[in-house]
C-alpha positions in Angstrom: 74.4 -65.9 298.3 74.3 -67.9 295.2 72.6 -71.1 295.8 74.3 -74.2 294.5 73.9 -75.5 290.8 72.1 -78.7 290.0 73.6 -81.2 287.4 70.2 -83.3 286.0 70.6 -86.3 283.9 67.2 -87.4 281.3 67.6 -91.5 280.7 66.0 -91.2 277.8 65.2 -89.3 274.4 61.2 -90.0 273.5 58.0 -88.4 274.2 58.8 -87.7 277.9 62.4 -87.2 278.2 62.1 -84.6 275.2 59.2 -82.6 276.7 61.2 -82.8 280.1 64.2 -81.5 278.1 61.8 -78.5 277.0 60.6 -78.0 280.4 63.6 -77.7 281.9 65.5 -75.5 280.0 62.4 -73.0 280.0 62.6 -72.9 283.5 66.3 -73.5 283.9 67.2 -70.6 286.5 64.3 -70.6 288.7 65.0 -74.3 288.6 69.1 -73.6 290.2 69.7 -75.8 287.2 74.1 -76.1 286.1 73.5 -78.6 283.1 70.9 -80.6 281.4 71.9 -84.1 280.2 70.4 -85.8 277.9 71.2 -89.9 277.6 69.9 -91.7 274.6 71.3 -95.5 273.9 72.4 -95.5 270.4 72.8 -92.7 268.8 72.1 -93.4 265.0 72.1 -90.3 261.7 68.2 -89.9 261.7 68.4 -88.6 265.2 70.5 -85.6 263.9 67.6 -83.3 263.7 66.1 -83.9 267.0 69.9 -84.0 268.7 70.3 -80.1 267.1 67.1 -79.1 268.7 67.6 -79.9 272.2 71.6 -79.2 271.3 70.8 -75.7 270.2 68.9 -75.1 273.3 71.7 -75.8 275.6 70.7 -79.5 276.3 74.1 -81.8 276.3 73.1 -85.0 274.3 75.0 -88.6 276.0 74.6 -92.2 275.0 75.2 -94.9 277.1 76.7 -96.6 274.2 80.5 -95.6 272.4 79.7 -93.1 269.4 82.2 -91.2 268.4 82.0 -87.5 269.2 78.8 -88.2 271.4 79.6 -87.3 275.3 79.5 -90.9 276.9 76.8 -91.3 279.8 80.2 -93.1 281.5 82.1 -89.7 281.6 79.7 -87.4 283.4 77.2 -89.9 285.8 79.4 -89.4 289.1 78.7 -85.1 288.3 75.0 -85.5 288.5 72.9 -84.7 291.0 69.6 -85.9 289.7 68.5 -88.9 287.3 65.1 -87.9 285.5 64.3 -91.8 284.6 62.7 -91.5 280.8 62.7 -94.8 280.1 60.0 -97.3 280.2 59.4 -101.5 280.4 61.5 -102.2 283.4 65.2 -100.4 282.4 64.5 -97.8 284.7 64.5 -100.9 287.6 67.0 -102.4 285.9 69.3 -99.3 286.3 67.8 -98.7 290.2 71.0 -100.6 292.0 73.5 -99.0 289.6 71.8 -95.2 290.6 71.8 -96.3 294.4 76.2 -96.4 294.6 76.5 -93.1 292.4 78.4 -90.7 295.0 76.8 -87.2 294.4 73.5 -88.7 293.4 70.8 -86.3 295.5 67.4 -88.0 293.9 65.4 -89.9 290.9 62.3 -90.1 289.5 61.1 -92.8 287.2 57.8 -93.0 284.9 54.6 -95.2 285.5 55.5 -98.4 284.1 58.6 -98.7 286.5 56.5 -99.4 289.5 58.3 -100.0 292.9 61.2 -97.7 291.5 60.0 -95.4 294.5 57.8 -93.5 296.7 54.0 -93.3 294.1 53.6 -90.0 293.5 51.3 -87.5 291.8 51.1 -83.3 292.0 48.0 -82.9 294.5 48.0 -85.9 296.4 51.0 -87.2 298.3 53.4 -84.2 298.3 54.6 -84.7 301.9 55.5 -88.2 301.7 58.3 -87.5 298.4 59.9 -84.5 300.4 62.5 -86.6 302.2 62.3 -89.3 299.6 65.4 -90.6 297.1 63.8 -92.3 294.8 60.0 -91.7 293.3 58.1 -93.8 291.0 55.9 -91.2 289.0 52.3 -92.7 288.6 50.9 -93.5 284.6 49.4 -90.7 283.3 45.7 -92.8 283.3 46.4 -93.2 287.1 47.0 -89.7 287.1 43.0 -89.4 285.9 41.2 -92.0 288.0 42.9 -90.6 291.5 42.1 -86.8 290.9 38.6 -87.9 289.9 38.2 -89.1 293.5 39.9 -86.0 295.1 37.5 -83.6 293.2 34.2 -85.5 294.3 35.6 -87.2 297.3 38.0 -85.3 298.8 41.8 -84.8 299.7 41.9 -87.8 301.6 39.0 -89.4 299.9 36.9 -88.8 303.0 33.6 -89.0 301.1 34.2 -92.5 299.0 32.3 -95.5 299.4 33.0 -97.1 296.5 33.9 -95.9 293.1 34.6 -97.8 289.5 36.5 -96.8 286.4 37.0 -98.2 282.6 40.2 -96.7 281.3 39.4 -96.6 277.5 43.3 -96.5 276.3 44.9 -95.6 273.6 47.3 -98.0 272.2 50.7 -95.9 271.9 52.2 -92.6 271.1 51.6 -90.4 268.1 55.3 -90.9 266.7 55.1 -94.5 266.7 54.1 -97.5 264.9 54.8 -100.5 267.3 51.7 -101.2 269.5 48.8 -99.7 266.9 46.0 -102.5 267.6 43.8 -102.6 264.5 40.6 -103.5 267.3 39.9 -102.8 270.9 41.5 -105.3 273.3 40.6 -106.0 276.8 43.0 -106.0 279.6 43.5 -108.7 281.9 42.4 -107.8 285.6 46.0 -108.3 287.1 44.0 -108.7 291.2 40.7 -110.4 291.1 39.2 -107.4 293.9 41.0 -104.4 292.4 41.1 -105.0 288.7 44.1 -103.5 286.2 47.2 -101.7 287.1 45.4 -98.1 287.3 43.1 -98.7 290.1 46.0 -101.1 291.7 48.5 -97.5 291.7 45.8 -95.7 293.2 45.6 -97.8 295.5 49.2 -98.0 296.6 49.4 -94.3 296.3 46.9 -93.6 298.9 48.7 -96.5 301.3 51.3 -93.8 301.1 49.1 -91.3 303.5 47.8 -94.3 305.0 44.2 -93.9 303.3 42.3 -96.4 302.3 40.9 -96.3 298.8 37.9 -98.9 297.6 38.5 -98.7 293.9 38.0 -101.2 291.0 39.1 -100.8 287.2 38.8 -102.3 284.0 40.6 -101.4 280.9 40.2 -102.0 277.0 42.6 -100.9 274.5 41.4 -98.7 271.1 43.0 -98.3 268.0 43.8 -94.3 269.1 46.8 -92.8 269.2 45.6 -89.6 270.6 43.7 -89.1 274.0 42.8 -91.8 276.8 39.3 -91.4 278.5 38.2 -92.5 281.5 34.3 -93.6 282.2 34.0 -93.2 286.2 31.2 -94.3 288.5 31.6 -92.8 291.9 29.2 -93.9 294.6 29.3 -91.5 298.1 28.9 -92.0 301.0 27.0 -88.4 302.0 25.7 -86.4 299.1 27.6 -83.6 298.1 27.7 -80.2 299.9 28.6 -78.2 297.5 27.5 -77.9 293.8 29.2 -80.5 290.9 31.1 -76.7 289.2 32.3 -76.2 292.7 34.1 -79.0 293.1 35.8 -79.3 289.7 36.7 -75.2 290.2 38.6 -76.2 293.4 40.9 -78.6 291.8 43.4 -76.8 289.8 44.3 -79.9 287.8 41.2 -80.9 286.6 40.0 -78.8 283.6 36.7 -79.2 281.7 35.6 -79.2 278.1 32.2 -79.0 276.3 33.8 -80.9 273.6 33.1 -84.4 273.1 35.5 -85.7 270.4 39.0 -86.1 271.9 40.9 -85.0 268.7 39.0 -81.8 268.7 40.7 -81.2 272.2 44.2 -83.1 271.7 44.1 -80.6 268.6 43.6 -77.6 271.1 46.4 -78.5 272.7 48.8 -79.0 270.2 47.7 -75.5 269.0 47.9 -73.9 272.6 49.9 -75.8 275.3 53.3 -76.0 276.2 54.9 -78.4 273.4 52.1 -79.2 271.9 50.6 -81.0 275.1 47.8 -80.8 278.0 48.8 -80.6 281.2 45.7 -81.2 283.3 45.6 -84.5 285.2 42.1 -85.0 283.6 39.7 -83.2 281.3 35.8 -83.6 282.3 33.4 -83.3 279.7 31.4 -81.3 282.0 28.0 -81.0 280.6 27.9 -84.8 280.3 27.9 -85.6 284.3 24.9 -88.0 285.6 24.3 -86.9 289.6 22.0 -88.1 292.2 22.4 -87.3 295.5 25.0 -90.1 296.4 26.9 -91.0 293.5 29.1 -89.0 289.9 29.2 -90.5 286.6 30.8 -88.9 283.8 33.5 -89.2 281.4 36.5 -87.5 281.2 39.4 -87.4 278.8 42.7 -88.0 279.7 45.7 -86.1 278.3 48.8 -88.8 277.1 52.0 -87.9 279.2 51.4 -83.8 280.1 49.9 -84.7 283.8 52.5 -87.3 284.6 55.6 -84.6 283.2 54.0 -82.2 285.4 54.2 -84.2 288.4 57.8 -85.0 287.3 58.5 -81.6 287.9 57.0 -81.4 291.2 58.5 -84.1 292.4 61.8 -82.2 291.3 60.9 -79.5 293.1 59.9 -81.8 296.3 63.1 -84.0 296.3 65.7 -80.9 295.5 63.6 -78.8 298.2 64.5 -76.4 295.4 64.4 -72.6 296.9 60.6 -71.1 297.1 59.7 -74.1 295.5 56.0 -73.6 296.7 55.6 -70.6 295.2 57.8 -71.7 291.8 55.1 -74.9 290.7 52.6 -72.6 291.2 54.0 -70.5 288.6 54.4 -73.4 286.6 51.3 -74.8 287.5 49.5 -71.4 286.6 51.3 -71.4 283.2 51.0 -75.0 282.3 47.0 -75.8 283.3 44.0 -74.7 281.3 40.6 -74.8 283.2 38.3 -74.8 280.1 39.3 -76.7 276.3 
């Protein structure tokens, strides 16, 4: 019996909704995807060549504003089953109420910096709680970093934490753009005076999702990068480790390792050798650069831009849609996505 098709929606045409376009047209069948929408808000000449791309794939371009001989977002929302929320600074709230009333609407996910949009989520840590869930807010690709640090040293359910500490060094926007390039490094404000900056604050909620408790500070400072994040941690335990520092990282399948310690060396490596150019791993340990002792794990690890968080995207897909062997699917994907070693 043929399984029903999936109408998805993409708000949104930059670095994420194109590499979700990608993704989802690769694995459009195993996916029980119909069509693949994608909405951008004004549609303007220079934007030809990037419209043929995705056009030539298959992808249906929209805009939510009137351009003639562009599909209008107006004319096909009520046929989609699931909103893919690309956006960023707030619209993806903003749109929240209008998503809530659509008839056939089946689920949404929204990016990091749309916070309460939905149920945190991130591949690895919270799957159960997004299975029944509407709406999901998919965590920033730094959180993405900090919380599978603690799962690798600490546990699923970060039974082995006492206390741990990160400094998000950031970079200060995309590749393709020219808006936020600082010409210094800039300190972030610490938004809670226990917890620190909005990383360690999304762990933190995330884990309140499973009903774990997670005693985690953060700091952040801004560089003028516009290639990889890193993250210096400082993870204090509360009984030494019981298995060796390789073991750990081995058993987390989204945590790879490099020997490397220059991060354009390995965002080159994967714009050679991943999957549009990107890194999918939620974090990349530079593995020969750990400090140990029996009761605490200090290190740096780099942290791919938006790769972990599209992954999770996917998942979450997978979760909301409780799309047919799903299980065994993002394994496949996760299998063909993730590198261990850059």
């Amino acid at each position: 019996m043929e399984r029903d098709k999936l109408n998805v929606l993409i708000n949104g045409m930059g670095n994420i909704g194109t590499t979700l376009a990608n993704m989802l047209v690769y694995y459009k069948v195993e996916l029980g995807l119909d069509k693949i929408y994608v909405a951008k808000r004004s549609i303007h000449p220079w934007n030809q060549t990037e419209r043929d791309f995705l056009e030539n794939k298959g992808v249906i371009i929209c805009t939510t504003n009137k351009s003639e001989g562009v599909t209008s977002v107006d004319s096909i929302i009520e046929g989609v089953h699931y909103i893919f929320e690309a956006t960023a600074n707030g619209v993806g709230l903003q749109n929240l109420a209008h998503y809530k009333i659509l008839p056939n609407l089946r689920g949404s996910s929204a990016q990091g910096s749309e916070k309460n949009y939905g149920v945190p989520f991130m591949s690895g840590v919270n799957n159960e709680e997004v299975v029944d869930a509407k709406f999901v807010n998919i965590v920033s690709c730094n959180t993405h970093g900090s919380a599978a640090l603690l799962t690798t040293f600490c546990g699923h359910n970060l039974e082995n934490l006492e206390h741990a500490d990160v400094v998000v060094v950031r970079r200060s926007e995309d590749l393709g753009n020219h808006e936020r390039l600082v010409s210094a490094n800039v300190v972030a404000r610490h938004l809670d005076p226990s917890i620190g900056t909005h990383h360690a604050i999304d762990v933190v909620d995330m884990f309140k999702t499973k009903n774990i408790a997670c005693n985690l500070t953060s700091s952040d400072i801004t560089t003028p990068s516009q290639l990889m994040h890193a993250v210096r941690f400082n993870i204090t335990l509360k009984e030494p480790l019981r298995k060796s520092i390789e073991d750990h990282i081995a058993s987390n399948p989204f945590i790879a390792t490099t020997a490397k310690f220059d991060s354009n060396v390995v965002f080159e490596l994967g714009r050679r050798y991943g999957f549009n150019g990107r890194i999918y791993s939620h974090a990349i340990l530079i593995a020969g650069n750990l400090l140990v002792t029996e009761k605490s794990v200090k290190g740096w690890a780099f942290v791919p831009q938006e790769g972990n968080s599209i992954l999770s995207t996917i998942h979450a897909f997978i979760l909301q849609m409780k799309v047919e062997n799903g299980d065994n699917l993002f394994q496949e994907i996760q299998t063909e996505m993730l590198e261990k070693e850059w």
